[in-house]
DRENMINU-846519 format. One record per residue (C-alpha): x, y, z; residue in three letters. Coordinates in steps of 0.2 Angstrom, whole numbers, plus 5000, padded with zeros to 4 digits. Each point is the difference from the previous one (the first is absolute). Layout:
XYZALA/...
END
This chain:
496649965074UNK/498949994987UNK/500349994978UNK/499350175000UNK/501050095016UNK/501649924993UNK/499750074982UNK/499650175004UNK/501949995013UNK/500850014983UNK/499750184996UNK/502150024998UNK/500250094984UNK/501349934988UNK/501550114997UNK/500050084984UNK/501749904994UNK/500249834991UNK/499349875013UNK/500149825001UNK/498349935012UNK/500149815003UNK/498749905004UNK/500049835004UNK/500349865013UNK/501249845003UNK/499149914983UNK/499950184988UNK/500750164999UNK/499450134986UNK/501150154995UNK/499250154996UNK/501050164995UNK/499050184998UNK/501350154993UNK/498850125009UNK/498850025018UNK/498349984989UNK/500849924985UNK/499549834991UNK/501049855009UNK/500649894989UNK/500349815006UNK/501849964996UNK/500549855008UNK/498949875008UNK/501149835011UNK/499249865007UNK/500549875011UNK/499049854996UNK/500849895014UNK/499350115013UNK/498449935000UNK/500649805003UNK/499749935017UNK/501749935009UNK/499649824995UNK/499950054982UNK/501750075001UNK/500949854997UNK/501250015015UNK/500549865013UNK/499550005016UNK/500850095015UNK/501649915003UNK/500149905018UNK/501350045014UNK/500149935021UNK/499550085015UNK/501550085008UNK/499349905015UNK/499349814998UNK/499749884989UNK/498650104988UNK/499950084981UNK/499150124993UNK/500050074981UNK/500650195000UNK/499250174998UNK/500650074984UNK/500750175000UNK/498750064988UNK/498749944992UNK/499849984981UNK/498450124998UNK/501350135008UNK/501349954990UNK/499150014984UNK/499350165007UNK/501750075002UNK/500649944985UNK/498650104993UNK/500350185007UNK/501949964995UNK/499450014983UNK/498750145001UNK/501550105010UNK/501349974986UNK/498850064988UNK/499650165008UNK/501750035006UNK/500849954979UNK/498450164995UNK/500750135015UNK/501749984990UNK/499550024985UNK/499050145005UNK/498449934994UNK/499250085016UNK/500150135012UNK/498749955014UNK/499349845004UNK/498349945009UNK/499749825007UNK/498249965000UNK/500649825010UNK/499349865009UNK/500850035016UNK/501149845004UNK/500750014982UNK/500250205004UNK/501249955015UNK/500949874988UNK/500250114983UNK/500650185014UNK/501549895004UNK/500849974981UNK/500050174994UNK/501350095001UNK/500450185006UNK/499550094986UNK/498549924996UNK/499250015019UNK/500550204999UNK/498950014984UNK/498749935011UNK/498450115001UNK/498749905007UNK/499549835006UNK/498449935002UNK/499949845009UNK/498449894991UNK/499749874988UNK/499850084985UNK/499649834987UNK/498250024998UNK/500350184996UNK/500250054981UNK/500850154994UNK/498350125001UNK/499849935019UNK/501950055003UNK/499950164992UNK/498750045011UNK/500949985014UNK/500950164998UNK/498650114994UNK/
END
């Protein structure tokens, strides 16, 4: 699909309520919030995860830890459960999900849109809580980071 087709997708209208949009992926995650459907958005929060961009041997961990063959005389390292990109990657939407589910409490926002890339969409759905995924309006699964807020805007016109 191409950059045009994808834009003109996004023809969903934003409700005409206090709405937080994130945009972002595993490394950043800006925070807009707009009090109206074509009101100014106003960026209130920006997180970024600095170690998501490290390679594994950068990270600073062991290696995999060595067990025997249930049968014979051979060793081999072991498979970790998870690798450290998905940890820190999961680590990351853990604190993009606390932050939008501490705002649902306060009430800072009714509705909330996630312009995400869509591996960290799958990661950050799973630490919100009830509330929050019933103030969910709309998802769009793409890498928004090159996109400023005029290109983002757009999206919804």
């Amino acid at each position: 699909m191409t950059e045009d087709k994808r834009e003109k997708i996004g023809n969903f209208l934003l409700p005409n309520a206090p709405t937080f949009i994130v945009a972002g992926d595993s490394a950043e995650a800006r925070i807009f919030l707009t009090q109206s459907r074509f009101g100014d958005w106003t960026e209130v929060e920006t997180l970024s995860n600095p170690d998501a961009a490290l390679r594994e041997r950068d990270r600073g961990t062991d290696r995999p830890g060595r067990v025997f063959d249930s049968f014979g005389k051979g060793r081999h390292a072991m498979a970790p459960e998870e690798t450290g990109q998905q940890h820190e990657t999961h680590r990351f939407a853990h604190q993009v999900g606390s932050y939008l589910n501490r705002g649902m409490t306060a009430g800072k926002f009714n509705n909330l849109v996630l312009i995400v890339e869509p591996t960290f969409l799958g990661y950050l759905r799973q630490e919100l809580s009830a509330a929050t995924k019933r103030s969910l309006c709309y998802e769009m699964p793409m890498n928004p980071t090159a996109y400023d807020m005029k290109k983002l805007k757009s999206l919804f016109a």
